[in-house]
N, C-alpha and C positions, 0 to 999 in steps of 0.2 A: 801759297797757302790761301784757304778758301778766305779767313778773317770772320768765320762763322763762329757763335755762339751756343754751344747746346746745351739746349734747356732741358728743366724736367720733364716736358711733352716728350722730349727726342727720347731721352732715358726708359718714361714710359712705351714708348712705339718699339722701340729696340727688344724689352725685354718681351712684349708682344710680340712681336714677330720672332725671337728664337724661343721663348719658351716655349708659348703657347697657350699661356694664361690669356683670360677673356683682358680688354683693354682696361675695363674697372680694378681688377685681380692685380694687371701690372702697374696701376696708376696707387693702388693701396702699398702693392708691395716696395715700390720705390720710395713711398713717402713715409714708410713704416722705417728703412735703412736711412733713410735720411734723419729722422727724427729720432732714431737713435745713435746715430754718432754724434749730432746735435747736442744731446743727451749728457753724454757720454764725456765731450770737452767739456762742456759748461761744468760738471762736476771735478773741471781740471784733471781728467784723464788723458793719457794721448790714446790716439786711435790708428792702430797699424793694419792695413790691407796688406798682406803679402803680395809681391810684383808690381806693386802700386806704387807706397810709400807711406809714411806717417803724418799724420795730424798731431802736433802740439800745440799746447796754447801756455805762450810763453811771456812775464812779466817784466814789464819796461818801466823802469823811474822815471822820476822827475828830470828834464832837464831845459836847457835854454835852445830856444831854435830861434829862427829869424824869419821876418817875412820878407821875403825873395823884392817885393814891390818897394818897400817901404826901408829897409836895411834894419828896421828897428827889432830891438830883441824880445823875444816873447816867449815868457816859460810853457813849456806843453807837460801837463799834468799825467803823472803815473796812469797806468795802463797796461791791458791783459791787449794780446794780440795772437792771432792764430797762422800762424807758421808748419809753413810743407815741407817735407824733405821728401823727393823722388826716390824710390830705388834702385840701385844699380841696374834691375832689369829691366824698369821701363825707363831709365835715361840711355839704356844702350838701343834699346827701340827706336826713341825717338831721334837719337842720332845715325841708326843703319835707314832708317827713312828717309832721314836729310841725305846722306850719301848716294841712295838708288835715285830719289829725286831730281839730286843735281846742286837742289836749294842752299843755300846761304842761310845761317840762325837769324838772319836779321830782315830776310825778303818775307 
């Protein structure tokens, strides 16, 4: 695996290049879907892509954690956290990839 990163520029080029929108047109329209799913959690909705998966955003209590360094105990304060779940069709993708590949989940 490359270990690349893709950014909103890639997102923006991409939909330029198969749309066909001018680059400004694909730079609005990505930041427009972006900002509304943004939206959209913040309001504690979840946000489902078909073939993708879902965006939830999911709430965590109060509890005690440790600091790894130090062994001492340290409460980590309640907390909203935004949680992915793949869909069976793109985790069968990204696993018929790993197969044609050759790759190990872990290389």
């Amino acid at each position: 695996m490359s270990g690349r990163t893709v950014t909103r520029a890639d997102l923006c080029e991409a939909v330029y290049q198969k749309v066909g929108l001018s680059r400004t047109e694909s730079a609005d329209l990505v930041e427009m879907v972006i900002k509304e799913i943004a939206e959209t959690l913040v309001g504690g909705e979840p946000v489902k892509l078909s073939s993708f998966g879902t965006f939830v955003i999911r709430d965590k209590g109060e509890r005690i954690g440790r600091n790894p360094k130090t062994g001492e105990e340290v409460p980590i304060a309640p907390r909203r956290v935004l949680v992915f779940k793949p869909s069976n069709v793109l985790k069968k993708r990204i696993n018929d990839a790993l197969a044609t590949t050759g790759l190990q989940p872990s290389e």
